[in-house]
DRENTORKOL-3810 file (N, C-alpha, C; in nm, 4 decimals):
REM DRENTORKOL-3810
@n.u->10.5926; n.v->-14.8659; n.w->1.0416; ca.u->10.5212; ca.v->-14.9908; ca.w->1.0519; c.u->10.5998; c.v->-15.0961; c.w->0.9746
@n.u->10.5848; n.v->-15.2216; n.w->1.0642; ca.u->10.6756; ca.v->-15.3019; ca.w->0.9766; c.u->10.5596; c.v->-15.4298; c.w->0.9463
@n.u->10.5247; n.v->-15.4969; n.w->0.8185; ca.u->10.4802; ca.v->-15.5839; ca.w->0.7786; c.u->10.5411; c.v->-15.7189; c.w->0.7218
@n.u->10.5559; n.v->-15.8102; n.w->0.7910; ca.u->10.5811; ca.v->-15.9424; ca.w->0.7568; c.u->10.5030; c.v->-16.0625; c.w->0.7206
@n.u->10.5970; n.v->-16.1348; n.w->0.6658; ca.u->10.4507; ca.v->-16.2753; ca.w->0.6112; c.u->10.5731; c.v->-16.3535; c.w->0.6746
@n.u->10.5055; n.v->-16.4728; n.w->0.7549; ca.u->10.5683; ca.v->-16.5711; ca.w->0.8338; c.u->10.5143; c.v->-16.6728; c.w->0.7693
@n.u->10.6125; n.v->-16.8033; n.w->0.7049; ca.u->10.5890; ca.v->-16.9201; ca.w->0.6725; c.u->10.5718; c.v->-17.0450; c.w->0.8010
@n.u->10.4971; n.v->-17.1189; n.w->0.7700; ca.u->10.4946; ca.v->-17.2389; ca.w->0.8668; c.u->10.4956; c.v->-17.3993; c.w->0.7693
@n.u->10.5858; n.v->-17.4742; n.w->0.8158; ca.u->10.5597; ca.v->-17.5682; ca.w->0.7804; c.u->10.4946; c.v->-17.7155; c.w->0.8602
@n.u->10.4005; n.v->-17.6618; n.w->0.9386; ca.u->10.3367; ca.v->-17.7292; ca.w->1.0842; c.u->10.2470; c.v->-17.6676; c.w->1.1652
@n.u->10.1998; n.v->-17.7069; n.w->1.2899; ca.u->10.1216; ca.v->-17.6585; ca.w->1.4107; c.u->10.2509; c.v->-17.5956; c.w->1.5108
@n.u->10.2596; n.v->-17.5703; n.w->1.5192; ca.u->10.4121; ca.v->-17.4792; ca.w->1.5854; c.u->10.3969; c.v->-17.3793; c.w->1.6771
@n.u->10.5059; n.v->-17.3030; n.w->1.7709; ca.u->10.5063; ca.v->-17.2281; ca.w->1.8787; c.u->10.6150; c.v->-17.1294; c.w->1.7956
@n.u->10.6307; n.v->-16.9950; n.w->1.7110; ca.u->10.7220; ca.v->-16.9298; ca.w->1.7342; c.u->10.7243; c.v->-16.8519; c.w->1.8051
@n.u->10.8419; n.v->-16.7891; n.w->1.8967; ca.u->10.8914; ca.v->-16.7106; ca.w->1.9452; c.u->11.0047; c.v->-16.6157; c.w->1.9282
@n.u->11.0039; n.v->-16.4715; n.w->1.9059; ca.u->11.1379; ca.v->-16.4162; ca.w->1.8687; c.u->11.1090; c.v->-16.2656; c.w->1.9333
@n.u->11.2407; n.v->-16.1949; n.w->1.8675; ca.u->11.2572; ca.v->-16.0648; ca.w->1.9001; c.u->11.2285; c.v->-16.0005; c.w->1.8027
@n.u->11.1820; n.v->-15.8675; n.w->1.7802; ca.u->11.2410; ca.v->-15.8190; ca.w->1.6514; c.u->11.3461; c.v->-15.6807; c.w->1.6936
@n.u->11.4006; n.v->-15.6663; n.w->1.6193; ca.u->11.4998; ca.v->-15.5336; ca.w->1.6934; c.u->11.5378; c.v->-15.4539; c.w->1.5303
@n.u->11.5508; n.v->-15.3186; n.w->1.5955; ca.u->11.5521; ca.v->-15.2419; ca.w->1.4546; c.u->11.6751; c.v->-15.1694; c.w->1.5220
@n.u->11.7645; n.v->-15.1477; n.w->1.4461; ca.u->11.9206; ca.v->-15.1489; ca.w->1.4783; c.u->11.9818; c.v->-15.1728; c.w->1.6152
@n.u->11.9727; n.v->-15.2890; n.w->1.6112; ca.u->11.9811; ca.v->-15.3317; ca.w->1.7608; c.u->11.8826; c.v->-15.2637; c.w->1.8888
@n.u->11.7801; n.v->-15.2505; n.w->1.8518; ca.u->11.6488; ca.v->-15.2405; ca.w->1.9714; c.u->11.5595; c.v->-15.3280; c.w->1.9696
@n.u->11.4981; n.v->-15.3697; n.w->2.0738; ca.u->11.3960; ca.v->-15.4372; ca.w->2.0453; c.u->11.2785; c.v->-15.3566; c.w->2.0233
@n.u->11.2121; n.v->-15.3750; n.w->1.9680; ca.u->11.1226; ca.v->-15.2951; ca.w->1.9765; c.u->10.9328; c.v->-15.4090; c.w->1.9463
@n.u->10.9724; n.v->-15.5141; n.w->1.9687; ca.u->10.8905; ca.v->-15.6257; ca.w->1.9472; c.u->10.8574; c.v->-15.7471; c.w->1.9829
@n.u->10.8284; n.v->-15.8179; n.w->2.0457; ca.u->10.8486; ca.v->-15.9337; ca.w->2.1339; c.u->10.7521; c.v->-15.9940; c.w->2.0373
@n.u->10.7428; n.v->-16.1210; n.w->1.9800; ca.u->10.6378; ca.v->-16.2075; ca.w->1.9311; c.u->10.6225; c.v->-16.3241; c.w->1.9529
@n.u->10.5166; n.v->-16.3758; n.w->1.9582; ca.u->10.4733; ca.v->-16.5405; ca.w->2.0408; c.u->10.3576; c.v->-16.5320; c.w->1.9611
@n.u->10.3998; n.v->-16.6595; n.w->1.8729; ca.u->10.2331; ca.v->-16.7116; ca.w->1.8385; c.u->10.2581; c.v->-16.9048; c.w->1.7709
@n.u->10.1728; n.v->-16.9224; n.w->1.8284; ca.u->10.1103; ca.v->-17.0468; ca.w->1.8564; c.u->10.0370; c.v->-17.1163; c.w->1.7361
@n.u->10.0907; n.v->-17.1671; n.w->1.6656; ca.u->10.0000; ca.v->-17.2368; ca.w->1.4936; c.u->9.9421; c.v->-17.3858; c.w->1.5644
@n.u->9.7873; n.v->-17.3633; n.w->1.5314; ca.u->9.7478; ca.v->-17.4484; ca.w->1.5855; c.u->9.7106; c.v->-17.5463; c.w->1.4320
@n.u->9.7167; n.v->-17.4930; n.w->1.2847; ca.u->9.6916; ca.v->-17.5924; ca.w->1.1998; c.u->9.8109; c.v->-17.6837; c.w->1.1717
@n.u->9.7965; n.v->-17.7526; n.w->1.1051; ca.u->9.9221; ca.v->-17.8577; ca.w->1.0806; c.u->9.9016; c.v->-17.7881; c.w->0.8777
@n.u->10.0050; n.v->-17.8919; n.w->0.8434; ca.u->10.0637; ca.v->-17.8447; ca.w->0.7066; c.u->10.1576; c.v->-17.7231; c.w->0.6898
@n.u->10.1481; n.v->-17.6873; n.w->0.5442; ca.u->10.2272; ca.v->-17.5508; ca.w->0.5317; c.u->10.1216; c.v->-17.4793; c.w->0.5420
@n.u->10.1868; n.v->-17.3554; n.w->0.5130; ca.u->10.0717; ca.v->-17.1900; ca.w->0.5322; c.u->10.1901; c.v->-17.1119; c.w->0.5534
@n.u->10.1239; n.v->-16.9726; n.w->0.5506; ca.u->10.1861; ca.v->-16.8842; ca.w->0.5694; c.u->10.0246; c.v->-16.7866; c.w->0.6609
@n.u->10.1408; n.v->-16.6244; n.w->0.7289; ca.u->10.0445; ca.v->-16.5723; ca.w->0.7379; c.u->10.1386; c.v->-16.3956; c.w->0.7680
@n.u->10.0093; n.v->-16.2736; n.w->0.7438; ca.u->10.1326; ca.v->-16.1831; ca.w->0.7056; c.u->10.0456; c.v->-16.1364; c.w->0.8826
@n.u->10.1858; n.v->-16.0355; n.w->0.9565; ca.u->10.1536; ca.v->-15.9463; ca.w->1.0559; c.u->10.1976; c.v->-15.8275; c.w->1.0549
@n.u->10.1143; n.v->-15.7170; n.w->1.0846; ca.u->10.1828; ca.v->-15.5691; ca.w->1.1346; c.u->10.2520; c.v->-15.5274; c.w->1.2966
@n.u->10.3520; n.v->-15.4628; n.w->1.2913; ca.u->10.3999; ca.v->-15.4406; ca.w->1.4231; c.u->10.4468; c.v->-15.2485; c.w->1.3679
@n.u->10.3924; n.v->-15.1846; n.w->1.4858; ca.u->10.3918; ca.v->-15.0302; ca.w->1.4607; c.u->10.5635; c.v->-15.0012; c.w->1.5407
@n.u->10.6554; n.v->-14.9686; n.w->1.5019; ca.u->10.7622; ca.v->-14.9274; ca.w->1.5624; c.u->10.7566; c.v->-14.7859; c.w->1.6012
@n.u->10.7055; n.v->-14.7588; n.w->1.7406; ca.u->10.7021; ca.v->-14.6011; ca.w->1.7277; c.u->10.8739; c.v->-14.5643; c.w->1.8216
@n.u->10.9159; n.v->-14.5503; n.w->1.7109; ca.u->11.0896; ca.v->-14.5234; ca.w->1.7611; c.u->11.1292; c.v->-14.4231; c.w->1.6670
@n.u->11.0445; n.v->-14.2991; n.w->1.6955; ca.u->11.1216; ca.v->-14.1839; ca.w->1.5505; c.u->11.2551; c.v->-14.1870; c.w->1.5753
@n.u->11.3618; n.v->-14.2168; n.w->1.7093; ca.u->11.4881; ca.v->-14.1598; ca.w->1.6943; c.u->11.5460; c.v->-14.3032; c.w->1.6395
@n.u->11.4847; n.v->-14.4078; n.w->1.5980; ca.u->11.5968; ca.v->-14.5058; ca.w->1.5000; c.u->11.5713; c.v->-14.4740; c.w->1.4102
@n.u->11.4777; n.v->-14.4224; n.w->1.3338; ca.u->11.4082; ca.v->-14.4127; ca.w->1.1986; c.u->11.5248; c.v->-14.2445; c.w->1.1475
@n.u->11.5603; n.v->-14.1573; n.w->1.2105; ca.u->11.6023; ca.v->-14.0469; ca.w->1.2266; c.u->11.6992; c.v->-13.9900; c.w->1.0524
@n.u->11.7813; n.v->-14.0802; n.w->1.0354; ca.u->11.8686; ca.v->-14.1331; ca.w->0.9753; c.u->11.7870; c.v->-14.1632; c.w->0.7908
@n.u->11.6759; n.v->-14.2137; n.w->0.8268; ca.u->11.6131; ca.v->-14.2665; ca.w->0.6969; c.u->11.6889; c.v->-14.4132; c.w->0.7067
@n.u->11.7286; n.v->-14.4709; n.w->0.7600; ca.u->11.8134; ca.v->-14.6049; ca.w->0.7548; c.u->11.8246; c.v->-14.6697; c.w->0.8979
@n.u->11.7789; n.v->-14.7986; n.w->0.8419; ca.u->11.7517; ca.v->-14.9256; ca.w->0.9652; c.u->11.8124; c.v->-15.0580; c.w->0.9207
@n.u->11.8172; n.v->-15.1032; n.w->0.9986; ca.u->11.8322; ca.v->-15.2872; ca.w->1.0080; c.u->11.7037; c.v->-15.2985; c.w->1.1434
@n.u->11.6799; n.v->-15.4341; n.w->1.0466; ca.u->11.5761; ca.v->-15.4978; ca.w->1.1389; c.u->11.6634; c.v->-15.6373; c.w->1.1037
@n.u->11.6011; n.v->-15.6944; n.w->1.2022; ca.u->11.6516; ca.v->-15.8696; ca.w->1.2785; c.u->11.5638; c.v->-15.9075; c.w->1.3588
@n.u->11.5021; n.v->-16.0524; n.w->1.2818; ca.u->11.4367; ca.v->-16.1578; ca.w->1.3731; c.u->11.5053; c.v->-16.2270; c.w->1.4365
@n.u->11.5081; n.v->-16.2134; n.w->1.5467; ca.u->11.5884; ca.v->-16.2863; ca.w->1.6426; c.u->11.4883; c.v->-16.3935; c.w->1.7349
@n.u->11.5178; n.v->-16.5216; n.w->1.7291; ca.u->11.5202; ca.v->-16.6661; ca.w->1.8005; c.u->11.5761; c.v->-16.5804; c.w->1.9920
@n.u->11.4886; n.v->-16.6769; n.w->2.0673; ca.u->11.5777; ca.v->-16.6710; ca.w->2.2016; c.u->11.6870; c.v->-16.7277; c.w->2.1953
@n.u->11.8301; n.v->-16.6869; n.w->2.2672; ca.u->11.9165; ca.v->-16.7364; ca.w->2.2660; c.u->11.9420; c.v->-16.8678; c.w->2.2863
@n.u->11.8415; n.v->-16.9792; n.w->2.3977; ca.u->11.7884; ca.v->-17.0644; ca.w->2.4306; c.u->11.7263; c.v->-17.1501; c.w->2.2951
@n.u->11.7024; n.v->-17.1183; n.w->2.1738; ca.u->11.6965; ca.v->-17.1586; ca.w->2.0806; c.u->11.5856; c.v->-17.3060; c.w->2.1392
@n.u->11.4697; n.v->-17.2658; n.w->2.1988; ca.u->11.4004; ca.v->-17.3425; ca.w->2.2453; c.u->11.2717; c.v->-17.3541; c.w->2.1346
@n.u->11.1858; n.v->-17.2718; n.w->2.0956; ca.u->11.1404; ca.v->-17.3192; ca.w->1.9693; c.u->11.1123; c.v->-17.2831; c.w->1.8304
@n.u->11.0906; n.v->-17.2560; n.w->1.7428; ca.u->11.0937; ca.v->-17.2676; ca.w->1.5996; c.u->11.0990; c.v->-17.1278; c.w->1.5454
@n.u->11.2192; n.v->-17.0938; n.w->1.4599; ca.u->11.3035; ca.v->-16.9943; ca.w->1.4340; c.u->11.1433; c.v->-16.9271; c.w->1.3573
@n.u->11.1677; n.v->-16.7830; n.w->1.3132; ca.u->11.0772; ca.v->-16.6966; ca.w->1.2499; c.u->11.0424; c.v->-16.7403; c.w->1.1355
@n.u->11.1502; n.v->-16.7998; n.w->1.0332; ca.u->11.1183; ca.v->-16.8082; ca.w->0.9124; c.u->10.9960; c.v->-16.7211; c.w->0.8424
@n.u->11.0761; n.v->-16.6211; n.w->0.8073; ca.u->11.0313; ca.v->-16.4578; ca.w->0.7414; c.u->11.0460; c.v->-16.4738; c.w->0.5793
@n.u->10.9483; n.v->-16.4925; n.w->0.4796; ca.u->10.9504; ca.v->-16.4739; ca.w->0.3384; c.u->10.9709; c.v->-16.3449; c.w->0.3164
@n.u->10.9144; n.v->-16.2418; n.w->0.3733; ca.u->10.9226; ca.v->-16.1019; ca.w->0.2973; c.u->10.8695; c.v->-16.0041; c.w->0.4125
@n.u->10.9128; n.v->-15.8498; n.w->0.4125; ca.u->10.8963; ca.v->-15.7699; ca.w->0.5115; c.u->10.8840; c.v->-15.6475; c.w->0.4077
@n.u->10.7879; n.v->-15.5599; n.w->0.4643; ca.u->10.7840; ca.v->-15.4195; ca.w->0.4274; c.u->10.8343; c.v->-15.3058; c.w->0.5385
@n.u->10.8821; n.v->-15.1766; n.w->0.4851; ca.u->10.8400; ca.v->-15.1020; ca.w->0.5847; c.u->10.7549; c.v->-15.0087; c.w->0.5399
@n.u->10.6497; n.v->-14.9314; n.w->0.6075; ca.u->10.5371; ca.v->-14.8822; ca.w->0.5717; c.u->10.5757; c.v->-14.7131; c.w->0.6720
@n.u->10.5238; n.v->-14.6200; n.w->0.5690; ca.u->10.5287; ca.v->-14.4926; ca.w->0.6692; c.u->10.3862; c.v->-14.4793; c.w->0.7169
@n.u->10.3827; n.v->-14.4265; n.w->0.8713; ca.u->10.2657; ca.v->-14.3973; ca.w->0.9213; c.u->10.2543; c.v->-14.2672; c.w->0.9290
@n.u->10.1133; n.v->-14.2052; n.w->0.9297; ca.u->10.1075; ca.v->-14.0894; ca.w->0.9209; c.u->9.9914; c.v->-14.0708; c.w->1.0612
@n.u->10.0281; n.v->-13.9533; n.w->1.1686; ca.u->9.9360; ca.v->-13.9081; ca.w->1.2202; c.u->9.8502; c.v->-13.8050; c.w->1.1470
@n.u->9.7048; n.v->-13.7902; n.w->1.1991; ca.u->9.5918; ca.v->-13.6781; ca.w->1.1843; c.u->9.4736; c.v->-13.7046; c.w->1.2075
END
């Protein structure tokens, strides 16, 4: 599980990828409808045991290449182990 806190400095549209050693494994779109700053934190479950395999990842917020609207701007990320039962 990966946990992020996304800053905003506005009412804004981000859009990105997230990819964990080069996969995507995340598509995100969200829409800030307040104005000002804020922040806000989200969970995304990566169920990809064969990147995790290793004990070692890269993750990357990735912008569309199109760089059409407002980059991720990421303060801080966890990764979290999940447990089935």
């Amino acid at each position: 599980m990966l946990r992020a806190v996304e800053t905003y400095d506005r009412a804004q549209l981000k859009d990105y990828d997230i990819l964990v050693d080069g996969v995507v494994v995340h598509s995100r779109s969200y829409q800030r409808a307040e104005g000002g700053v804020g922040a806000l934190s989200y969970q995304v479950l990566v169920d990809r045991a064969d990147l995790t395999a290793d004990g070692k990842v890269r993750v990357r917020f990735q912008e569309d290449a199109e760089g059409r609207n407002y980059d991720p701007s990421i303060a801080d990320v966890w990764s979290l182990p999940v447990t089935t039962g």
